[in-house]
LOPA-935412 format. One line per 8 residues: their letters; for each residue x, y, z of N, C-alpha, C. Coordinates in Angstrom, 1 decimal. Atoms other than C-alpha are relative to their C-alpha. Example, Ala and Ser with C-alpha at 12.3 -4.5 7.8 and 13.67 -1.06 7.14 Angstrom:
REM residues 2
AS) 0.9,-1.2,0.0,12.3,-4.5,7.8,0.9,1.2,0.0; -0.9,-1.1,0.0,13.7,-1.1,7.1,-0.8,1.1,0.8
***
This chain:
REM residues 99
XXXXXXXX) 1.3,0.3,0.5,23.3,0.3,5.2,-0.1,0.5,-1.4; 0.0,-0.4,1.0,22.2,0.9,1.8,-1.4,-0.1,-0.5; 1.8,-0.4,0.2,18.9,2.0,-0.2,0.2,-0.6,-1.0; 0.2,0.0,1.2,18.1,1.0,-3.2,-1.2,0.4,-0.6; 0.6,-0.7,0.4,15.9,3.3,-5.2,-0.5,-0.1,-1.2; 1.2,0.5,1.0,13.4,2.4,-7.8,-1.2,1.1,-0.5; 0.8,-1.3,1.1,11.7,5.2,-10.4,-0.7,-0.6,-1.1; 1.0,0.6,1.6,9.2,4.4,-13.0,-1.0,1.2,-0.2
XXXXXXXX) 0.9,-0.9,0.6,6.8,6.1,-14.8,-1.1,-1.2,-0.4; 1.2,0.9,-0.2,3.5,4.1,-14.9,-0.8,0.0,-1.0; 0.9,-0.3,1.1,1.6,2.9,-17.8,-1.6,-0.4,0.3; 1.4,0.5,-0.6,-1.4,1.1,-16.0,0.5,-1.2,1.1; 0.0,0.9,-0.5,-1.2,-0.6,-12.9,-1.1,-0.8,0.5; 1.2,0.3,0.1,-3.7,-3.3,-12.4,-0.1,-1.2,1.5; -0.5,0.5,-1.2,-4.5,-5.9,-9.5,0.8,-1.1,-0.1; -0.9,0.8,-0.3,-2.0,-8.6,-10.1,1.0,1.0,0.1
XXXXXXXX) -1.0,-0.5,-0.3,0.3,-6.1,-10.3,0.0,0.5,2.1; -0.3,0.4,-1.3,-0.8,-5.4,-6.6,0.4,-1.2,0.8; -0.6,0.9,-0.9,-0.8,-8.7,-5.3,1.4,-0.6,-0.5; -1.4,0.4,0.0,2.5,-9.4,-6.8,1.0,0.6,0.7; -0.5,-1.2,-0.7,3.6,-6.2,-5.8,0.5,-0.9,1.8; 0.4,0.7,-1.0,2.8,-7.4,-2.5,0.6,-1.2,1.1; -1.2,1.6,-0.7,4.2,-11.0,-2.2,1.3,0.4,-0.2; -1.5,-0.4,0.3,7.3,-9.8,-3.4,1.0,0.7,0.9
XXXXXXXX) -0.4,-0.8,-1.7,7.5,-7.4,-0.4,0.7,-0.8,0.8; -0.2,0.8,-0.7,7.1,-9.9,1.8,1.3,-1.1,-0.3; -1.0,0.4,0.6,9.6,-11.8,0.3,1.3,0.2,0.1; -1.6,-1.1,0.0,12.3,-9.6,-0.1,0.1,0.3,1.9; 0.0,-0.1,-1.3,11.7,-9.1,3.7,0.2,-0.8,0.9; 0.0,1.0,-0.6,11.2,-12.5,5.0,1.5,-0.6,-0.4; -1.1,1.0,0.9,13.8,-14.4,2.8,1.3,0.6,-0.2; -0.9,-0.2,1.1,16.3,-12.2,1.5,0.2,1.4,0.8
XXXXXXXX) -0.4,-0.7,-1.1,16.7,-9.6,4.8,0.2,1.3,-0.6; 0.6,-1.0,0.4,15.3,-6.8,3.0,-0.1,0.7,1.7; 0.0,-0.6,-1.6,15.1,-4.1,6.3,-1.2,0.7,-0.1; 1.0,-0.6,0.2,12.4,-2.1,5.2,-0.5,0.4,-1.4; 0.4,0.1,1.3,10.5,-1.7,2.1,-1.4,1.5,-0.3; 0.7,-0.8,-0.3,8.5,1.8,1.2,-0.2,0.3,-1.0; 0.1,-0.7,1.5,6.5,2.9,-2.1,-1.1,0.6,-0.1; 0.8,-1.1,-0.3,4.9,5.8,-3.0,-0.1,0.2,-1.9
XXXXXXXX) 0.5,-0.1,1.4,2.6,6.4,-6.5,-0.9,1.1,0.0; 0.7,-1.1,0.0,1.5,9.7,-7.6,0.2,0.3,-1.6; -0.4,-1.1,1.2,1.1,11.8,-11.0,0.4,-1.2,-0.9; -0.3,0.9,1.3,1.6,8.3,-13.2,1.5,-0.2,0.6; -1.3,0.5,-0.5,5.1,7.9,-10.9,0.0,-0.6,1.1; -0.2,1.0,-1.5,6.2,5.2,-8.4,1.4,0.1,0.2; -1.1,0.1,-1.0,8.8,5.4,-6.1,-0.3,-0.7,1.3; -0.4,1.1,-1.4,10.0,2.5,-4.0,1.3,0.1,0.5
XXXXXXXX) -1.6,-0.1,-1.1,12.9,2.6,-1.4,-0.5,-1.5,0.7; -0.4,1.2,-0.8,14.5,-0.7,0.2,1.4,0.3,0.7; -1.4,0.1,-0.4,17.0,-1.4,2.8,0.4,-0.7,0.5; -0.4,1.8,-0.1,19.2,-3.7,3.3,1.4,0.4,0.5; -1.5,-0.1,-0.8,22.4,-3.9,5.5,1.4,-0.5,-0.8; -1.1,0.3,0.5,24.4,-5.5,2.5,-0.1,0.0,-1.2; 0.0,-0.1,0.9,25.5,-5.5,-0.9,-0.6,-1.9,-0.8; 0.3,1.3,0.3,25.4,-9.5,-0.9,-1.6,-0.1,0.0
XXXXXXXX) 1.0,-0.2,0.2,22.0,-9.5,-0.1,-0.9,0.6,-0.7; 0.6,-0.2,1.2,20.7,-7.0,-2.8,0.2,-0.8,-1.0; -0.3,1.0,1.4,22.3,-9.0,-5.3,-0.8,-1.0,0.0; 0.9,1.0,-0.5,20.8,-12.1,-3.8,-1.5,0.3,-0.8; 1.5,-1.1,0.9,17.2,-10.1,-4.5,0.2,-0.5,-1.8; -0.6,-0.6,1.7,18.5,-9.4,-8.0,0.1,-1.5,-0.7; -0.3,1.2,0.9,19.0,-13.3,-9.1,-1.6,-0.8,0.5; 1.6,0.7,-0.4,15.3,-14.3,-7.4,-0.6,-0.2,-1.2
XXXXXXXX) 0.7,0.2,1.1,13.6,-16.1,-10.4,-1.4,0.7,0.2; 1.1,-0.6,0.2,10.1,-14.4,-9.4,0.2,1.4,-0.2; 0.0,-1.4,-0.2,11.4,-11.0,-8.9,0.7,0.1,-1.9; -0.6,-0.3,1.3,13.4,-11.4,-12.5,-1.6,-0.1,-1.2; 1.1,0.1,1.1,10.1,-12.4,-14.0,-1.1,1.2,0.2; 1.2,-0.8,-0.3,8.0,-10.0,-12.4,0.8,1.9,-0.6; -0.5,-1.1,0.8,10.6,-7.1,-13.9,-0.1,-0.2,-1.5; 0.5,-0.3,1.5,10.0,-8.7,-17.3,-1.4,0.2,-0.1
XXXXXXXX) 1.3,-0.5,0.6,6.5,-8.2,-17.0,-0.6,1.6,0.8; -0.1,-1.3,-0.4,6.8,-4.7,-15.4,0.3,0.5,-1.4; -0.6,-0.4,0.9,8.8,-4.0,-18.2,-0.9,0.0,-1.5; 1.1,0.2,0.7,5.8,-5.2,-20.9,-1.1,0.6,0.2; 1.4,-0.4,-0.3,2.5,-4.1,-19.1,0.2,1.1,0.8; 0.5,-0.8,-0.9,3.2,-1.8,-16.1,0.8,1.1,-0.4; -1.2,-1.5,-0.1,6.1,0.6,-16.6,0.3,0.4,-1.8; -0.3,-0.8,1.1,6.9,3.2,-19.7,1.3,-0.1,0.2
XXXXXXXX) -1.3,-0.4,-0.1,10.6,3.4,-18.1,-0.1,-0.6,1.4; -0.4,-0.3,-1.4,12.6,2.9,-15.1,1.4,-0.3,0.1; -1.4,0.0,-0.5,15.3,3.3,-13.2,0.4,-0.1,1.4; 0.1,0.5,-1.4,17.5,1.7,-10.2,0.5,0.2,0.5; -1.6,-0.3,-0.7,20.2,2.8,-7.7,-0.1,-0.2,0.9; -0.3,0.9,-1.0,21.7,1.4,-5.4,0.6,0.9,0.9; -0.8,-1.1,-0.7,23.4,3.8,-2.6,0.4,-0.6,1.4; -1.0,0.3,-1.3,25.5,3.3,0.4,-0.8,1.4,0.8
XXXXXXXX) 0.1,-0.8,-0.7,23.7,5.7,3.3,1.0,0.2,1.1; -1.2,-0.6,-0.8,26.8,7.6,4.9,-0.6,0.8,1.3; 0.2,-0.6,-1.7,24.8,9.3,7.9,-1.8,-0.3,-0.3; 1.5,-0.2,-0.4,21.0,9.1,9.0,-0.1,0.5,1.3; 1.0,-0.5,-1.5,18.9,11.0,11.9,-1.3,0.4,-0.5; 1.6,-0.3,0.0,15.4,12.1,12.7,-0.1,0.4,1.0; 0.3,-0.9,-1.4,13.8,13.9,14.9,-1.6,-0.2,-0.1; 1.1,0.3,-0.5,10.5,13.3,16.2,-0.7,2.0,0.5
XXX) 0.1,-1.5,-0.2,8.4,17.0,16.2,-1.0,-0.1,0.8; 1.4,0.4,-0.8,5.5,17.3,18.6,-0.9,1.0,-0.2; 1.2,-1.1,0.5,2.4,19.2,17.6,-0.9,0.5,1.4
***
């Protein structure tokens, strides 16, 4: 399995940026076997995690005409920076705690 991990620093996010945000999820999910998709925005910084069971499949992602357009206009209006990595997950567990 592998993550791919997504950092930015936030100049103004506004609502198309949600609903694109959004469809794009779905997207990457439905179409293009995304496994799970999770993002978290604090302090002017966004972090999103995806995962995906293959390298073909991120790439795939990666040539999507909406998703290439919607990083050029990230790259214009919403984000100061960012950065993407791609990682190979070599072990996972959890544990479930009970309160």
């Amino acid at each position: 399995m592998f993550v791919v991990i997504f950092k930015a620093e936030i100049v103004q996010l506004d609502h198309e940026y949600s609903q694109l945000a959004q469809h794009l999820r779905q997207k990457a999910l439905s179409e293009y076997g995304c496994l799970k998709f999770e993002a978290y925005t604090e302090n002017g910084k966004e972090l999103a995690l995806s995962y995906w069971s293959d390298l073909e499949s991120i790439q795939r992602w990666q040539q999507d005409r909406e998703h290439i357009v919607a990083q050029q206009t990230g790259q214009k209006r919403w984000y100061k920076h960012y950065s993407v990595e791609v990682c190979e997950i070599q072990r996972h567990y959890q544990t479930n705690i009970a309160t």
